[in-house]
VOTIGU-815204 format. One record per atom (N, C-alpha, C): x, y, z; residue in three letters; chain; atom name. Coordinates in steps of 0.2 Angstrom, whole numbers, padded with zeros to 4 digits. Layout:
N
BAVEX     px     py     pz  code  unit  site
BAVEX      X      Y      Z   ALA     A    CA
...
***
This chain:
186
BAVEX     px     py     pz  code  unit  site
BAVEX  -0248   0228   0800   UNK     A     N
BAVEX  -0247   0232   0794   UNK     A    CA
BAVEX  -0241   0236   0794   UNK     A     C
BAVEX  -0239   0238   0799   UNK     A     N
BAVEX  -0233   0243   0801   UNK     A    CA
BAVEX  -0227   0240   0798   UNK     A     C
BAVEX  -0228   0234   0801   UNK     A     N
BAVEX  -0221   0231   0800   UNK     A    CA
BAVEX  -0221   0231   0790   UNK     A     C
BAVEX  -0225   0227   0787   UNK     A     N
BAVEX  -0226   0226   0779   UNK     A    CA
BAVEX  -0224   0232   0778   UNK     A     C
BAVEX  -0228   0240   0778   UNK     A     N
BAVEX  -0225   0248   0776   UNK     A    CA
BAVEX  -0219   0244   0778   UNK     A     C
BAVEX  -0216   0243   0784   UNK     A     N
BAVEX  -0208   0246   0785   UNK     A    CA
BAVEX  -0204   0242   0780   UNK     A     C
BAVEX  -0205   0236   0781   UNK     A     N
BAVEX  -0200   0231   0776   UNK     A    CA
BAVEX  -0200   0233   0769   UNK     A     C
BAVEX  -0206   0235   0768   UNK     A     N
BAVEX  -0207   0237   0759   UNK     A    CA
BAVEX  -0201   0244   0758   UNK     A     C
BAVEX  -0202   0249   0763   UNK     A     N
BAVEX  -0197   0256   0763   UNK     A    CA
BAVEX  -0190   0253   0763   UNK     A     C
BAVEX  -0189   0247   0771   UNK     A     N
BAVEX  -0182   0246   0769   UNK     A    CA
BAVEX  -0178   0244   0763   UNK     A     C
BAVEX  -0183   0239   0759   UNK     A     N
BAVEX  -0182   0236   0754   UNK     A    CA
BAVEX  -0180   0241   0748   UNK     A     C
BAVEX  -0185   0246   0749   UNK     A     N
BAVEX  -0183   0252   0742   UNK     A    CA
BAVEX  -0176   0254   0746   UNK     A     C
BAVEX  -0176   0255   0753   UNK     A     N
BAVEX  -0169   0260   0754   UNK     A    CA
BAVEX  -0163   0257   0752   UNK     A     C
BAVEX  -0164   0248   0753   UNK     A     N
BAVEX  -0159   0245   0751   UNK     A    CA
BAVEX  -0155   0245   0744   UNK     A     C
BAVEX  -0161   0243   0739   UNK     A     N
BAVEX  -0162   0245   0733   UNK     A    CA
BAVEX  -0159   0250   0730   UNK     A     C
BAVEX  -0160   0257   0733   UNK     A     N
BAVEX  -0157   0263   0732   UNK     A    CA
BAVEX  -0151   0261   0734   UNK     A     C
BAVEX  -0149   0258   0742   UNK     A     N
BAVEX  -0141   0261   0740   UNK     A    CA
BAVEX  -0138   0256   0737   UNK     A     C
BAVEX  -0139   0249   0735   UNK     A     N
BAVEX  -0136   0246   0731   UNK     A    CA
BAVEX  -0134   0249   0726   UNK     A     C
BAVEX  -0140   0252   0720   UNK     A     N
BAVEX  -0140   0259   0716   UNK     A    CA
BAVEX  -0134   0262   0718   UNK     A     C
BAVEX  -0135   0266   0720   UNK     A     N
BAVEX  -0129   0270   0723   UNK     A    CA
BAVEX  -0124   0269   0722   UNK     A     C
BAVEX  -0123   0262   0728   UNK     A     N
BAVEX  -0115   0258   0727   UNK     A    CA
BAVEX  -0113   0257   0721   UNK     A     C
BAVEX  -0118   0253   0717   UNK     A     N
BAVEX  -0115   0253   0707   UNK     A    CA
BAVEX  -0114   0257   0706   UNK     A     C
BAVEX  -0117   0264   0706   UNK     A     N
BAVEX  -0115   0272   0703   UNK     A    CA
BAVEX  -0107   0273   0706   UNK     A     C
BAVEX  -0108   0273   0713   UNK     A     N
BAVEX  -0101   0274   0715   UNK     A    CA
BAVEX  -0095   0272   0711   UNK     A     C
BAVEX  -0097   0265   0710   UNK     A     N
BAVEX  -0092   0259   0709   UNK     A    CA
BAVEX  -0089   0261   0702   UNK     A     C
BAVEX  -0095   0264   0695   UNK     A     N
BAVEX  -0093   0266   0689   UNK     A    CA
BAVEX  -0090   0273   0689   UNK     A     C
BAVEX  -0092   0275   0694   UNK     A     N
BAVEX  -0090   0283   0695   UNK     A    CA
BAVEX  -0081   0283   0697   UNK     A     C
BAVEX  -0079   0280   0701   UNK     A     N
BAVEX  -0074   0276   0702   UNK     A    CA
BAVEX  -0067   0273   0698   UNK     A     C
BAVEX  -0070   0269   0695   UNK     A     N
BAVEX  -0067   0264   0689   UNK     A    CA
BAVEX  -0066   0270   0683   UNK     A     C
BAVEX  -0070   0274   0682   UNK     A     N
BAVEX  -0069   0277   0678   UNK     A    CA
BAVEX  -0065   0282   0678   UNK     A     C
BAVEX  -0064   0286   0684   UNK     A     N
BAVEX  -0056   0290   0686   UNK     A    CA
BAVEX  -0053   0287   0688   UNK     A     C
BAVEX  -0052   0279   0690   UNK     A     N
BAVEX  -0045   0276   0690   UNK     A    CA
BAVEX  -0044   0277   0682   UNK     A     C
BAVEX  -0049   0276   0678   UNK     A     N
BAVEX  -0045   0276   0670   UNK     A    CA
BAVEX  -0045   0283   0666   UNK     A     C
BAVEX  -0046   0288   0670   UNK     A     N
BAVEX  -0046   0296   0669   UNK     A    CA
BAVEX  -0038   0296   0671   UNK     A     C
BAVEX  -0036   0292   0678   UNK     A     N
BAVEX  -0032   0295   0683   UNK     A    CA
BAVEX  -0026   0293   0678   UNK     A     C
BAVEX  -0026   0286   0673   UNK     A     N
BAVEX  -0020   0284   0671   UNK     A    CA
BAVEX  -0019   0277   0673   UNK     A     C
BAVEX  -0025   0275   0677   UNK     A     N
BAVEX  -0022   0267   0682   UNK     A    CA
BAVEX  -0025   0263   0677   UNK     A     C
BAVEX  -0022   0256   0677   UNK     A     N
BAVEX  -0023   0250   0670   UNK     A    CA
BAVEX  -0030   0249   0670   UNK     A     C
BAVEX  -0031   0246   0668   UNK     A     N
BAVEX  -0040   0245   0667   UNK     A    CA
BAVEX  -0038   0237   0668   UNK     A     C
BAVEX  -0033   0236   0667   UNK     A     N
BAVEX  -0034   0227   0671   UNK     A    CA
BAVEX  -0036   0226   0678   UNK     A     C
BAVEX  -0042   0222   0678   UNK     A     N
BAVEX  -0044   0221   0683   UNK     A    CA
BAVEX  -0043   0218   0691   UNK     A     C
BAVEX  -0034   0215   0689   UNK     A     N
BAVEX  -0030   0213   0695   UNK     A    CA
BAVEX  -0027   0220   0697   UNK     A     C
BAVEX  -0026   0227   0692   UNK     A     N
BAVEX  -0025   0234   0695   UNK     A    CA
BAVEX  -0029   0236   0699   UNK     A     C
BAVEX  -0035   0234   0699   UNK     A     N
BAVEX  -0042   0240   0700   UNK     A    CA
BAVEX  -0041   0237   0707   UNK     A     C
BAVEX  -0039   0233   0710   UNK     A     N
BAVEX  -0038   0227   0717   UNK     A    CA
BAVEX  -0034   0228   0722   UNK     A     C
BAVEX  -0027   0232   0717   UNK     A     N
BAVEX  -0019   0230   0720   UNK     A    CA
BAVEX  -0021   0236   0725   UNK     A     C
BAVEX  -0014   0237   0728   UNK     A     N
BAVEX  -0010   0243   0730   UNK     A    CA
BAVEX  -0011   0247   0727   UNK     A     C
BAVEX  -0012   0254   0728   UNK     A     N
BAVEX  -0010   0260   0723   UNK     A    CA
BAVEX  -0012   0259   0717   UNK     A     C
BAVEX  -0018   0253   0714   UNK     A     N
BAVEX  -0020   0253   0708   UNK     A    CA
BAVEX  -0013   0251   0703   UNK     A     C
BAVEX  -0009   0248   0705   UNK     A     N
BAVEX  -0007   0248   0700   UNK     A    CA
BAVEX  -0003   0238   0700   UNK     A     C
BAVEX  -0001   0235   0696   UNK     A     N
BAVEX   0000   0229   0696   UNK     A    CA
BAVEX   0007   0227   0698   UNK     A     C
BAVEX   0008   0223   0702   UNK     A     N
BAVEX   0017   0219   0703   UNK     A    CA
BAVEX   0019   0222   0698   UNK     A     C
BAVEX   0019   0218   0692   UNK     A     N
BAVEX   0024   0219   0687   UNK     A    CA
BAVEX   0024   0228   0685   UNK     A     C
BAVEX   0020   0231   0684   UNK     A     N
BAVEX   0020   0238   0683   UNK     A    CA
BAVEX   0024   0242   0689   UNK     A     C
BAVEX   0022   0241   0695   UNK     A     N
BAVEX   0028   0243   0699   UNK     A    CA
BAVEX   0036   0242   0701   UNK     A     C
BAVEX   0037   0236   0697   UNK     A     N
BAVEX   0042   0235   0696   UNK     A    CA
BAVEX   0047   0240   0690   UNK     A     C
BAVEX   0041   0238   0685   UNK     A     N
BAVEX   0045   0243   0678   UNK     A    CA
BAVEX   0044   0249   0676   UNK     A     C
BAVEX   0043   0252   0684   UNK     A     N
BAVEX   0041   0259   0682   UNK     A    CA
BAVEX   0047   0260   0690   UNK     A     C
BAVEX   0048   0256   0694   UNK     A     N
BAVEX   0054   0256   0694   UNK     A    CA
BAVEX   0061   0257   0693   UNK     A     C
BAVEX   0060   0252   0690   UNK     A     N
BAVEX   0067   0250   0684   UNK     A    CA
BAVEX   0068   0257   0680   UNK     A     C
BAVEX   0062   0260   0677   UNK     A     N
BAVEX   0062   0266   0673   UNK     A    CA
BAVEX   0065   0272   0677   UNK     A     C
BAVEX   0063   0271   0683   UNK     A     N
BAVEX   0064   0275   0687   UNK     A    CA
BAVEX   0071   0278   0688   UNK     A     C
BAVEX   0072   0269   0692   UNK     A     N
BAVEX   0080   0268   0696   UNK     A    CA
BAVEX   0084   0265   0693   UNK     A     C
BAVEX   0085   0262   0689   UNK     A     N
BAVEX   0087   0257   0682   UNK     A    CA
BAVEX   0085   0249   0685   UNK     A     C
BAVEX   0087   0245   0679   UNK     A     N
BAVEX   0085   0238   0682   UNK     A    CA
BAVEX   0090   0236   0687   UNK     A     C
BAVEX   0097   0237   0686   UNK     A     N
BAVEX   0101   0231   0693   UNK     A    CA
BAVEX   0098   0235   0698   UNK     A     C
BAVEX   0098   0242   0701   UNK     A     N
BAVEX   0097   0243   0708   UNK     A    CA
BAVEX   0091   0241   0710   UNK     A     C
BAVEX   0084   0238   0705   UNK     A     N
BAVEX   0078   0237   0709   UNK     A    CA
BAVEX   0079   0227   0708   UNK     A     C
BAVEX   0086   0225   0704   UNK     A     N
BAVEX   0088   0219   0704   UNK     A    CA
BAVEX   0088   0217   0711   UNK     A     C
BAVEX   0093   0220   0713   UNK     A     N
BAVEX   0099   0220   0720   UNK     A    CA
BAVEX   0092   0220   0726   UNK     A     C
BAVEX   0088   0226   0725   UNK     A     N
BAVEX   0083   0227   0731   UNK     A    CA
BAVEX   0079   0219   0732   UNK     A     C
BAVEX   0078   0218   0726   UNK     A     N
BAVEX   0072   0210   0727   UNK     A    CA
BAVEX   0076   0204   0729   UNK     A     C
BAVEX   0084   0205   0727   UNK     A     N
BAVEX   0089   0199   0730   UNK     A    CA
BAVEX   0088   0200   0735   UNK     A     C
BAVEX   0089   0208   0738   UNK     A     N
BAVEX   0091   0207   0746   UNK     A    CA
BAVEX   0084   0207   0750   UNK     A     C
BAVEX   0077   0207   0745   UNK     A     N
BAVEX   0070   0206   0748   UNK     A    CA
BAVEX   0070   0199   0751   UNK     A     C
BAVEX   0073   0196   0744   UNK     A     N
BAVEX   0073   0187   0745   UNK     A    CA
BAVEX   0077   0185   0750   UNK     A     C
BAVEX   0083   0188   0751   UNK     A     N
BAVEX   0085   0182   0755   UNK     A    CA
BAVEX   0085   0187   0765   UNK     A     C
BAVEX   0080   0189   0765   UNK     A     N
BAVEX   0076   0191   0772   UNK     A    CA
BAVEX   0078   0198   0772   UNK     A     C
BAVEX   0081   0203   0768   UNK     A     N
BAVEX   0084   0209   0772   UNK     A    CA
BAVEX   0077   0212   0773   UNK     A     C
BAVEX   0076   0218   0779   UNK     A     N
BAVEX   0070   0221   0780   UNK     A    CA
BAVEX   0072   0227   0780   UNK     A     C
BAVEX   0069   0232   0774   UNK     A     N
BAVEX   0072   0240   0777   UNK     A    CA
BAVEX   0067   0242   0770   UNK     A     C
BAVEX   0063   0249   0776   UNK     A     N
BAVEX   0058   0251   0772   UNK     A    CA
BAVEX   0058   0254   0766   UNK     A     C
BAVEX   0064   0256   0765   UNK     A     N
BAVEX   0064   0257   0757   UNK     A    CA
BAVEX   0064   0251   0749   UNK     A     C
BAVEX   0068   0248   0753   UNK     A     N
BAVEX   0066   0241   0749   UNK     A    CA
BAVEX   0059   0240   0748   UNK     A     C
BAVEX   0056   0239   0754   UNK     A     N
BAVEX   0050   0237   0753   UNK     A    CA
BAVEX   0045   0241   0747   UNK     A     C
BAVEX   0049   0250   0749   UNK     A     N
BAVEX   0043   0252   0747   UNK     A    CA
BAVEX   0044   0253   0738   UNK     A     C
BAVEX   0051   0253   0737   UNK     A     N
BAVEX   0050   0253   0729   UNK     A    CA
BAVEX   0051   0245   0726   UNK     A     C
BAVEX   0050   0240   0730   UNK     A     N
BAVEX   0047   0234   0727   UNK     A    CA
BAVEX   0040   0233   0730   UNK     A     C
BAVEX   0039   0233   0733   UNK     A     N
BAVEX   0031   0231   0737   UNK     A    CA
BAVEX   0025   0236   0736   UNK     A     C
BAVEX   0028   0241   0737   UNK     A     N
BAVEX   0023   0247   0740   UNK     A    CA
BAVEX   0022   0250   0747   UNK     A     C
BAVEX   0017   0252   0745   UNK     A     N
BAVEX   0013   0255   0754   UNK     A    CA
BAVEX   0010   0248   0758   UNK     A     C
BAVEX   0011   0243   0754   UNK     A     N
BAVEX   0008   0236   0759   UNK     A    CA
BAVEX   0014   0234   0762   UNK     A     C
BAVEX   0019   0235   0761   UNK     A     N
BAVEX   0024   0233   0766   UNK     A    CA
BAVEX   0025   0237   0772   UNK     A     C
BAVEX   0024   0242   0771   UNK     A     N
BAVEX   0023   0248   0777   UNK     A    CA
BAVEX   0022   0244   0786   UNK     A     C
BAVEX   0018   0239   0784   UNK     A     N
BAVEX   0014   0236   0789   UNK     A    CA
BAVEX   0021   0231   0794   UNK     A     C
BAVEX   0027   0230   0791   UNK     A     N
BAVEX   0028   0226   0795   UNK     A    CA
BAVEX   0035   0229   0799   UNK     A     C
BAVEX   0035   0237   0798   UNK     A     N
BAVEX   0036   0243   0803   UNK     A    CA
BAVEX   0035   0245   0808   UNK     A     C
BAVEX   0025   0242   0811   UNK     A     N
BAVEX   0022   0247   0814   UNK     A    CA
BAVEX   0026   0245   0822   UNK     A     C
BAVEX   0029   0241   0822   UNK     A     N
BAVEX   0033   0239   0829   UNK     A    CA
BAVEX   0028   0234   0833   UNK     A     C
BAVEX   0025   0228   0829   UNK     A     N
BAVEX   0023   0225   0829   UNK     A    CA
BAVEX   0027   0219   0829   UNK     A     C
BAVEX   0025   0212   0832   UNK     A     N
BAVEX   0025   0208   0830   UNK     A    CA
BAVEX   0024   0201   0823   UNK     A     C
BAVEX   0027   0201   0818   UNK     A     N
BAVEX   0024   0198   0813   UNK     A    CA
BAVEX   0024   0190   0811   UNK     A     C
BAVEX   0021   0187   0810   UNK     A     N
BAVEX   0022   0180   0810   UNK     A    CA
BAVEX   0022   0178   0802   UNK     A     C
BAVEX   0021   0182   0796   UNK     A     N
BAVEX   0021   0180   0789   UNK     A    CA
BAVEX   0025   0185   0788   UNK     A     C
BAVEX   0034   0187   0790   UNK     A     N
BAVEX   0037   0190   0787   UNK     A    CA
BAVEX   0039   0186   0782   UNK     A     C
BAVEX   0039   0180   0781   UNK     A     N
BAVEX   0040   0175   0774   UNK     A    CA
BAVEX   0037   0178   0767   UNK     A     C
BAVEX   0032   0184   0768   UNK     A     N
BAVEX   0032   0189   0763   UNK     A    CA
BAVEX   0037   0193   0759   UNK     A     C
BAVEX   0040   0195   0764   UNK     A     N
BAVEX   0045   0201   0760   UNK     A    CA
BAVEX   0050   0197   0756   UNK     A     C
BAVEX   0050   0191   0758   UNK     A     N
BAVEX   0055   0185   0751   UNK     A    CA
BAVEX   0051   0185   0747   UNK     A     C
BAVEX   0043   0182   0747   UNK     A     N
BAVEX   0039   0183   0740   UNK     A    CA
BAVEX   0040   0187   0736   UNK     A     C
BAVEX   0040   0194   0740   UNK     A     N
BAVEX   0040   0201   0736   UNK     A    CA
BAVEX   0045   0200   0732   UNK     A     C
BAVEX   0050   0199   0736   UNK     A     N
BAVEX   0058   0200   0732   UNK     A    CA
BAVEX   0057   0197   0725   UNK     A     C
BAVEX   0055   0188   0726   UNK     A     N
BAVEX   0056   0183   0724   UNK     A    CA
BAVEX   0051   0188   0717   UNK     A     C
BAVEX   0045   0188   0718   UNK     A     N
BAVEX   0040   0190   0712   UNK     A    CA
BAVEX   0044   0198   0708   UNK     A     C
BAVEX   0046   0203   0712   UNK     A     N
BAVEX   0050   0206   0707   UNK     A    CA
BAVEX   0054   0204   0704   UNK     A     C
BAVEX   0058   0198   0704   UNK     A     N
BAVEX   0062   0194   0699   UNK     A    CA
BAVEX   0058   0191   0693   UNK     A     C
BAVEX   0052   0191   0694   UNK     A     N
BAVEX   0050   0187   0689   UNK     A    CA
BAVEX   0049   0194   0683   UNK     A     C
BAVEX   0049   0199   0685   UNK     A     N
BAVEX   0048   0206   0679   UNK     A    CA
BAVEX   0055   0209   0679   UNK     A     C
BAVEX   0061   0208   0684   UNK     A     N
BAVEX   0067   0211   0683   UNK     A    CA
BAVEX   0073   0205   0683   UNK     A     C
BAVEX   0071   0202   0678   UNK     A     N
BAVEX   0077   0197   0680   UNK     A    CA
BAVEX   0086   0199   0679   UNK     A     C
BAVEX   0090   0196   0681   UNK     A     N
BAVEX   0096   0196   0682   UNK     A    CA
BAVEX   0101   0188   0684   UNK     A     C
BAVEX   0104   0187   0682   UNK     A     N
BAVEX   0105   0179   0682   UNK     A    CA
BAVEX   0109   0179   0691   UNK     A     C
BAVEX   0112   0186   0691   UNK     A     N
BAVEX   0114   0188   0699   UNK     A    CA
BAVEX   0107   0186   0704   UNK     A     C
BAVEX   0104   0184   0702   UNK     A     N
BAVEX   0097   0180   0707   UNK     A    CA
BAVEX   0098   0173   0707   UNK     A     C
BAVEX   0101   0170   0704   UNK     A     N
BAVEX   0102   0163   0705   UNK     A    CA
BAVEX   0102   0159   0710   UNK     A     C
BAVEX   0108   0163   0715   UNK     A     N
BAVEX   0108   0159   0721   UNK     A    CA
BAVEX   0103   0159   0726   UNK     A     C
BAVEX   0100   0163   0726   UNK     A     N
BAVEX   0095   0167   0731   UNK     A    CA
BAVEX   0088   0162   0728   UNK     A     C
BAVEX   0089   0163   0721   UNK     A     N
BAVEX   0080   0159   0718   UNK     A    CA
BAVEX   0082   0152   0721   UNK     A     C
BAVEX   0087   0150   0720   UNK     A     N
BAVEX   0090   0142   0720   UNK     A    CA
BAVEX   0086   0141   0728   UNK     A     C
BAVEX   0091   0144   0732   UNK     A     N
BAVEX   0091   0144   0739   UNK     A    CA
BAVEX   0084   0144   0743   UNK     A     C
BAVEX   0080   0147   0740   UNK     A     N
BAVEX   0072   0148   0742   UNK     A    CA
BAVEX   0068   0143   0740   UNK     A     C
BAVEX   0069   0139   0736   UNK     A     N
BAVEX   0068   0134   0734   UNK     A    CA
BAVEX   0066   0127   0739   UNK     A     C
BAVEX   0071   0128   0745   UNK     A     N
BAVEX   0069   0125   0750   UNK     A    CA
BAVEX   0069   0128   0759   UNK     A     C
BAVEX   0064   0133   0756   UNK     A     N
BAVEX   0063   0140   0761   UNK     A    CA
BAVEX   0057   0135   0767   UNK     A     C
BAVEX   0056   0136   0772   UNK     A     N
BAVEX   0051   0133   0774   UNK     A    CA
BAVEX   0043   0134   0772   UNK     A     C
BAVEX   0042   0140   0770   UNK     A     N
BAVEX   0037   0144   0767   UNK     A    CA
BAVEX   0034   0143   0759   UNK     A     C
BAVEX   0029   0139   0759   UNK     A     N
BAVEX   0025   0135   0755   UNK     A    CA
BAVEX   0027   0142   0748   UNK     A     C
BAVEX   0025   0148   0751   UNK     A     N
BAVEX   0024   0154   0746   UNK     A    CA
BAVEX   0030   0153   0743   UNK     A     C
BAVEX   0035   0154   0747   UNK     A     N
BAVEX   0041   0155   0745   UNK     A    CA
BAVEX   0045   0151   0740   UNK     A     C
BAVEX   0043   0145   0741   UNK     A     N
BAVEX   0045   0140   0735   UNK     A    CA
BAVEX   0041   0140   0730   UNK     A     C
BAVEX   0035   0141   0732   UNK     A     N
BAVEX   0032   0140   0725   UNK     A    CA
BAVEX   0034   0149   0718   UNK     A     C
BAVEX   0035   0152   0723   UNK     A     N
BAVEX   0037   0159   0719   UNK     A    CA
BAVEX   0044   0157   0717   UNK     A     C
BAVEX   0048   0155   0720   UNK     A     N
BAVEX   0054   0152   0716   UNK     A    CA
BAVEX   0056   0148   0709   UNK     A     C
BAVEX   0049   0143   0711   UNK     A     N
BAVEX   0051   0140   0706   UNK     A    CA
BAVEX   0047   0143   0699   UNK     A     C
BAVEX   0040   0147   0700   UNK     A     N
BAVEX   0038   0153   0695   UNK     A    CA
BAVEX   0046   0157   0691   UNK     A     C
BAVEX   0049   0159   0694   UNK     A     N
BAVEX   0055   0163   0694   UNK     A    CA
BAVEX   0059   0157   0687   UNK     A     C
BAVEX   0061   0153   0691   UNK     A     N
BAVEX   0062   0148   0689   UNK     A    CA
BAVEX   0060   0144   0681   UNK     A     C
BAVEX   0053   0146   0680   UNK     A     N
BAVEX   0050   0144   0676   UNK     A    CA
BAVEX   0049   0148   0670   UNK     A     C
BAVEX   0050   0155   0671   UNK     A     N
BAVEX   0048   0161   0669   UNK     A    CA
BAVEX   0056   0163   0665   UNK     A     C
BAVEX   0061   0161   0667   UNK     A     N
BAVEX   0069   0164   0666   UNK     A    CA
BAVEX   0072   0159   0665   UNK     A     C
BAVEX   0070   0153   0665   UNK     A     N
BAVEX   0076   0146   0662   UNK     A    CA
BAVEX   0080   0145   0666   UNK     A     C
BAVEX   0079   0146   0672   UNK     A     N
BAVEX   0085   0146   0675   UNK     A    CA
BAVEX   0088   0140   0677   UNK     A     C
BAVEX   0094   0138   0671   UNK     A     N
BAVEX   0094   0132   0672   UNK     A    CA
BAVEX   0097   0127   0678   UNK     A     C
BAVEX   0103   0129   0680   UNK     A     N
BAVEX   0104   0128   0686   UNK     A    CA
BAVEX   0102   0126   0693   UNK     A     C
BAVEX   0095   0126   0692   UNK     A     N
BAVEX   0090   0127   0698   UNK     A    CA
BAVEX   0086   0119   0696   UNK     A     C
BAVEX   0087   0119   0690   UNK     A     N
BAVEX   0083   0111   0688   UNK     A    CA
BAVEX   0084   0105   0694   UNK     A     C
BAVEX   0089   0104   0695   UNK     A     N
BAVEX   0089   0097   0700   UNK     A    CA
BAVEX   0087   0102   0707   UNK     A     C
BAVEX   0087   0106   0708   UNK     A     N
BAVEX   0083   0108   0716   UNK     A    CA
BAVEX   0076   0108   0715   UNK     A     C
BAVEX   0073   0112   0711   UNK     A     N
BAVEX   0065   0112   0709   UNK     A    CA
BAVEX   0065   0103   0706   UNK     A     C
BAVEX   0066   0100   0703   UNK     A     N
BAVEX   0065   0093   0703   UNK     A    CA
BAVEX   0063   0089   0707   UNK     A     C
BAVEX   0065   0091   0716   UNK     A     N
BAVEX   0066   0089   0721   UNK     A    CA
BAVEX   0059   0093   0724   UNK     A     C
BAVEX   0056   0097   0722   UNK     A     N
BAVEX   0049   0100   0725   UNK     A    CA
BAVEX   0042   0096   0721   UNK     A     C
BAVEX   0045   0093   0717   UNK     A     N
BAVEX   0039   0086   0712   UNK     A    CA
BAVEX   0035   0083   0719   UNK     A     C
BAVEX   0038   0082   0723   UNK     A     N
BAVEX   0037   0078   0729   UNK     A    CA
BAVEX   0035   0082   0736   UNK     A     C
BAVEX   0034   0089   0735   UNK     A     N
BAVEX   0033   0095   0739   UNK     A    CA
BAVEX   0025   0095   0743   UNK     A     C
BAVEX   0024   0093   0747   UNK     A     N
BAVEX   0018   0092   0751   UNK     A    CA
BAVEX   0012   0096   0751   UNK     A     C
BAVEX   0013   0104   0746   UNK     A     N
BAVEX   0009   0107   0744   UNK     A    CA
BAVEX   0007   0109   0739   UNK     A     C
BAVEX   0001   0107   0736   UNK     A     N
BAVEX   0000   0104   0726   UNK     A    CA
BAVEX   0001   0111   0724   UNK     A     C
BAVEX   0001   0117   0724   UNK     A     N
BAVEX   0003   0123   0722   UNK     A    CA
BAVEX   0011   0123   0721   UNK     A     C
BAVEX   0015   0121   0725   UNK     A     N
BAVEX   0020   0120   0724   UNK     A    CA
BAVEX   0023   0115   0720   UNK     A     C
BAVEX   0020   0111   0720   UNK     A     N
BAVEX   0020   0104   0717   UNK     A    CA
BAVEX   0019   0106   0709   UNK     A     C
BAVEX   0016   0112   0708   UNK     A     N
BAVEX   0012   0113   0701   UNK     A    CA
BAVEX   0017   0117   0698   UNK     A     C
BAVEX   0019   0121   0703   UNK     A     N
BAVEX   0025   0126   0699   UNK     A    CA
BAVEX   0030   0121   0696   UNK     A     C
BAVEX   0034   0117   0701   UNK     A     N
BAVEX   0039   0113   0700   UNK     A    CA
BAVEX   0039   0109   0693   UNK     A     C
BAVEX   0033   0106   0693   UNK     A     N
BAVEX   0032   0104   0687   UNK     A    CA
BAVEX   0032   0110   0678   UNK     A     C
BAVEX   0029   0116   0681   UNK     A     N
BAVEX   0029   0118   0676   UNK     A    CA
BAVEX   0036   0121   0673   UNK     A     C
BAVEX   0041   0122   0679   UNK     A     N
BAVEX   0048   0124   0677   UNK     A    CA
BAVEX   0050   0119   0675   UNK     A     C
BAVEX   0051   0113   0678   UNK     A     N
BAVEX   0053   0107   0675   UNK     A    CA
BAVEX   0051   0106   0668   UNK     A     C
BAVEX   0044   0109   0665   UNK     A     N
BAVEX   0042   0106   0658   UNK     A    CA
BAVEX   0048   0111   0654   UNK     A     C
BAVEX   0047   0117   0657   UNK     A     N
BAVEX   0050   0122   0653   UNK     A    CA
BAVEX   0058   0122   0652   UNK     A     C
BAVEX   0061   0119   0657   UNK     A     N
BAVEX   0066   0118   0656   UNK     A    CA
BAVEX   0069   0114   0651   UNK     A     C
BAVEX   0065   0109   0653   UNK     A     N
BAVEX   0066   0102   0647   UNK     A    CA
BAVEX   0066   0105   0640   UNK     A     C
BAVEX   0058   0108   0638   UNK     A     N
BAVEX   0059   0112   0633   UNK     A    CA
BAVEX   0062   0115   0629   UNK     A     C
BAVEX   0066   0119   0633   UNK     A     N
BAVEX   0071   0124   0630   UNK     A    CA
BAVEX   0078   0122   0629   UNK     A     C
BAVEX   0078   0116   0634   UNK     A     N
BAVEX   0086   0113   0633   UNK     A    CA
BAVEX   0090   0115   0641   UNK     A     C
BAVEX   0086   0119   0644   UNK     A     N
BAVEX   0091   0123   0649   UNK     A    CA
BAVEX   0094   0120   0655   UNK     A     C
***
């Protein structure tokens, strides 16, 4: 009989903080959208509540568009310095300072590469081109996004060349720049 009381108790106590946790969760959401942070759902998740693209154009508002251009070039083609990181990336780059060892620094190109897709500049060419046959699955396939997103035509025979890319994520981008290329003539 002791144990049924307890289980029944822990059940309510459970109950309650589930309760709770939802109250928290609404109480929450709701001064992120008191605070000013988006109400899109990929914000309410990010970094500092706010979306890739948002930090970048509040960047750019910031510092103008070439210098948070230059930052993502020189994100892309491997430069590490925590200032870049932090007005492209955020406080998530932080991490690859601690004087640790990192084995997915093939991120700080993605950053670069994905702030390109909200600050473009055709001075990203060579760099979007060049990543294209990056070892790093993310790194290509953000490329060829870039790629897809900017018309960048010049890049068509090297993303043509990732059709045949061993990771169907990558494989999907290529294609979609490919469509889009064709499409516009680029």
């Amino acid at each position: 009989m002791m144990v049924a009381v307890g289980w029944a108790s822990a059940s309510r106590d459970l109950e309650s903080s589930r309760a709770a946790a939802a109250a928290a969760v609404t109480v929450a959401t709701s001064a992120a959208s008191v605070a000013g942070w988006h109400s899109d759902p990929m914000a309410r998740h990010s970094i500092a509540g706010i979306t890739p693209r948002e930090r970048i154009e509040r960047e750019c508002a910031r510092r103008g568009r070439a210098a948070v251009v230059a930052d993502c070039i020189a994100l892309a083609r491997g430069e590490t310095d925590l200032a870049l990181l932090t007005s492209v990336v955020g406080p998530g780059g932080d991490k690859y300072f601690d004087g640790q060892e990192h084995q997915d620094l093939y991120w700080l190109r993605v950053w670069g590469l994905r702030g390109l897709l909200w600050a473009w500049d055709p001075s990203g060419t060579d760099v979007v081109c060049s990543s294209l046959t990056h070892e790093a699955w993310r790194v290509r396939e953000m490329a060829a996004k870039v790629i897809a997103r900017h018309l960048v035509g010049d890049a068509a025979d090297a993303v043509a060349a990732l059709r045949d890319d061993p990771v169907p994520r990558v494989r999907q981008a290529a294609d979609r720049a490919l469509l889009r290329l064709t499409a516009h003539g680029a």
